[in-house]
KESE-979492 format. One record per residue (C-alpha): residue in one letter; x, y, z. Coordinates in steps of 0.25 Angstrom, whole numbers, plus 5000, padded with zeros to 4 digits. Layout:
BEGIN
AXYZ;...
END
This chain:
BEGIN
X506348744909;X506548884911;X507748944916;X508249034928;X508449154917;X506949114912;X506249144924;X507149264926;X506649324913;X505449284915;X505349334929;X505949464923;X505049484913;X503949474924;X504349584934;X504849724933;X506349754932;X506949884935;X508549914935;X509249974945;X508850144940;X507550114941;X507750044954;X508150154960;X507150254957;X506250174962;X506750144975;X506750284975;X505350284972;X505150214985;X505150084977;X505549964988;X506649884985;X506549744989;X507949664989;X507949504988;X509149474992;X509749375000;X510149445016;X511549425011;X511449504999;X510649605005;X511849615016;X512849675007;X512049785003;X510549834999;X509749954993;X509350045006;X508050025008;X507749885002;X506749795008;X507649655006;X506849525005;X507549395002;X507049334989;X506549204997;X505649275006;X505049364996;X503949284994;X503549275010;X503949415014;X503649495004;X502349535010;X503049575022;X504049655017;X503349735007;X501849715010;X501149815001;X501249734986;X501149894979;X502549914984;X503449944972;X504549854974;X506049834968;X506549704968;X508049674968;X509049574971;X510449564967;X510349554953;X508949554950;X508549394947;X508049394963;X507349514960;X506649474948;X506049354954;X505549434969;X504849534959;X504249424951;X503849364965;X503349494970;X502449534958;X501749394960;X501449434975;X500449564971;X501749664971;X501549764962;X502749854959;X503949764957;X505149774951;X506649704951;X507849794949;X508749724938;X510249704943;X509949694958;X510649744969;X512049724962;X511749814952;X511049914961;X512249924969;X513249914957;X512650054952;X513050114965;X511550134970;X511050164983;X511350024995;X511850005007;X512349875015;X510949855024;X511249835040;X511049685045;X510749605058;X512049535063;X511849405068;X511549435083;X510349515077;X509749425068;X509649325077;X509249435087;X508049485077;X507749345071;X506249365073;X506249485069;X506949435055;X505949315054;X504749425051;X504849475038;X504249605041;X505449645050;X506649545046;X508149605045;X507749735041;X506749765051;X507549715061;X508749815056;X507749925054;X507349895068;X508849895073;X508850035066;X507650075073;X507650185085;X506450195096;X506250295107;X505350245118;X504750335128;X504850255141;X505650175145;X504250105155;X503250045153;X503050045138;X504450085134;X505049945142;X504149845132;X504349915120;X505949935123;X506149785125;X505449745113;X506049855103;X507449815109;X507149685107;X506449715093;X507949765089;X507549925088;X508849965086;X508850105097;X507850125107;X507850245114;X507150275127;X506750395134;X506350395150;X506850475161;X506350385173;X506850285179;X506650125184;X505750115195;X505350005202;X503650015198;X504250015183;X504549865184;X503149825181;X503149855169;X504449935164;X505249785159;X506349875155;X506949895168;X507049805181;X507349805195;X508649825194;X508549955188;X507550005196;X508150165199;X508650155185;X508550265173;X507450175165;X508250225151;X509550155157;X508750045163;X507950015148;X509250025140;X509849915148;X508649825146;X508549855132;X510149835127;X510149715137;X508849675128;X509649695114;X510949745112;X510649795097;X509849915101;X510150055105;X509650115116;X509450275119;X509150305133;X508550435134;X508450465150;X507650615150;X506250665151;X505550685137;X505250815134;X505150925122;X506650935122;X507050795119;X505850715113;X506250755099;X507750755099;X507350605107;X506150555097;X507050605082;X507950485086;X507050375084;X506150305075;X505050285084;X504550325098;X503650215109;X503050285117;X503050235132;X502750385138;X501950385151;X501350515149;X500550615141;X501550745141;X502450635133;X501550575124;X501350715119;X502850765118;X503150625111;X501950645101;X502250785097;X503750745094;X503450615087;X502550685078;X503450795076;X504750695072;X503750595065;X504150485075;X503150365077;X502750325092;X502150215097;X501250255108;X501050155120;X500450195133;X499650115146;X498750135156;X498450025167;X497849915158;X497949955144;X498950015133;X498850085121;X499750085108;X499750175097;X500950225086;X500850355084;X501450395070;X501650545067;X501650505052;X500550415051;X499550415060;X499050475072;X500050525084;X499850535099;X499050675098;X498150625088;X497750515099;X497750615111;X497750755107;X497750805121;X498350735135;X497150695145;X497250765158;X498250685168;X497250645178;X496850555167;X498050495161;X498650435173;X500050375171;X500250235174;X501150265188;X499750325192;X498650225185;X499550095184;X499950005173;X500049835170;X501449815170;X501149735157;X500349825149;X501549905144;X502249785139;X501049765129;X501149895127;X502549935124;X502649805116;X501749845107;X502549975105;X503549915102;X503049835092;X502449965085;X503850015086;X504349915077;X503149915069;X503350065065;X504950055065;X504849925054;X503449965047;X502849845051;X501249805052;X500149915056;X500749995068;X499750065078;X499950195069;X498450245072;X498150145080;X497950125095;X497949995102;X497450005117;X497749875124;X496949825138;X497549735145;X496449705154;X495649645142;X496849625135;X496349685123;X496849785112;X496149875105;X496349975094;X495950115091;X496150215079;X496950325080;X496750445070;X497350575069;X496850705075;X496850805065;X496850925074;X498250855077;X499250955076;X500450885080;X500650805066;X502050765060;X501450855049;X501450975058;X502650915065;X503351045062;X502351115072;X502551015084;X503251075095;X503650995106;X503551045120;X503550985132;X502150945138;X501750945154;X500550905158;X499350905149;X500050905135;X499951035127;X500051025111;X501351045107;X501051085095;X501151235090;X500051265077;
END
């Protein structure tokens, strides 16, 4: 009967081994590395950057984790025995470029190379997030990629009250909120933010209470002022990503031109009566506001939903779905609406989607961001940018 030092030679002499000096230069390379370490081990310290995949679950969640099989991968553990088996295991599962670093993390850390001590949920958070740490396409680092997240919303109505709630809850770690309104009794048919109670309020006040109420892990940044050319980029450089909840054309256009110019995503929602649309706009890949609407309609025909009305449910379907993209493009996970618009009717209760492509008489790119002045708009939209 063979031994465990046969099928570790054998197991050796199957796979590719690299020490610790060519380790690192791949990693520079932009080589992953993937640790199969126990969560124990993995808590006293890791190489930045590591994806970390228990050696148990690498057969389930592999896939998940790492989906495209051409990734060049490093394999390591604490010593290297782990490692050899996982990129024996991986080689057998179609991935291409697999390697097990001699000496593991022990040595690697011996030689005085680059780690660091990861963060970690305490308890009250992992049984706060415990469904988020059952899927394997978000688990413990998602979630604390999450908690290191930061989202502005425009609005803190219609749209901004669903998507708040559920990114709150999500465990986005600092939501910030512009709007310069406040709580009015008409709001409460849809606005779930705020309530009776608060009615006279200033709505920032009024949703940071709900929200901290909601989940005491996040921070929330108030932002009581009108937007305007002189503070939607020292606002927007803050965050990682922007939902937009804006009522109004003038804004759509001022947010756009400053998205695009600091290369921030947005995820676009707005409504009208019975129907919705969604869409993320991604300055570096894909298609932004002005490539969908290069110029404003006239106001007669884009009327507001104080003078058209609204359901009071529509905007929780909305806004939930922006919120989802949120955390789609924060954790890369799945296809997001990047290029994509998805109108929804509730009438028929049906969804539809459309292409999106980019204009290329568009001037106001990320590529000309340089150019992009940001001014403020009144009325019919002007361009705002200077050739």
């Amino acid at each position: 009967m063979p031994t465990f030092r046969d099928m570790l030679s054998e197991t050796k002499s199957a796979i590719t081994e690299v020490d610790t000096d060519q380790a690192e230069k791949r990693r520079a390379e932009g080589h992953v590395i993937l640790d199969v370490r126990e969560p124990d081990e993995t808590a006293q310290g890791t190489i930045p950057g590591a994806v970390t995949l228990v050696r148990g679950m690498l057969e389930a969640s592999i896939e998940n984790r790492i989906p495209d099989k051409s990734t060049p991968i490093i394999v390591h553990c604490a010593s290297g025995v782990r490692s050899a088996f996982a990129a024996k295991t991986l080689n057998e599962l179609g991935y291409a470029d697999v390697a097990s670093m001699a000496g593991g993390f022990n040595k690697w850390k011996d030689e005085g190379r680059e780690w660091s001590v990861p963060s970690t949920l305490d308890e009250d958070q992992r049984n706060r997030y415990s469904r988020h740490l059952l899927l394997p396409e978000i688990g413990e680092e998602g979630q604390l990629k999450l908690l290191d997240s930061k989202v502005l919303l425009l609005g803190a109505g219609g749209l901004g009250s669903p998507a708040a709630l559920y990114l709150a809850a999500a465990g986005v770690g600092t939501i910030g909120i512009i709007d310069m309104d406040v709580v009015d009794e008409s709001n409460l048919q849809r606005q779930i933010l705020h309530n009776r109670d608060r009615v006279g309020e200033r709505k920032v006040d009024s949703a940071k209470k709900t929200l901290v109420g909601l989940n005491s892990d996040i921070n929330v940044v108030t932002f009581d002022a009108r937007l305007g050319a002189d503070n939607i980029m020292d606002i927007l450089a803050d965050f990682d990503v922007v939902v937009d909840g804006a009522d109004n054309f003038p804004s759509r256009y001022l947010l756009n031109d400053a998205s695009v110019k600091l290369g921030i995503p947005v995820v676009h929602g707005s409504i009208f009566r019975f129907e919705g649309q969604i869409t993320v706009f991604d300055p570096l890949d894909g298609p932004t506001y002005r490539d969908l609407l290069p110029e404003p309609p006239p106001p007669e025909l884009a009327p507001s939903c104080s003078e058209a009305g609204v359901l009071g449910v529509l905007p929780g379907i909305v806004g939930s779905i922006q919120a989802l993209e949120a955390i789609k493009v924060l954790l890369g996970l799945g296809d997001s609406l990047r290029g994509r618009l998805l109108a929804f009717d509730a009438l028929e209760m049906s969804f539809r989607e459309f292409k999106l492509n980019i204009d290329p008489d568009n001037k106001v790119t990320y590529e000309n961001r340089e150019s992009i002045e940001i001014v403020e708009l009144d009325g019919l939209c002007m361009p705002s940018f200077t050739p």
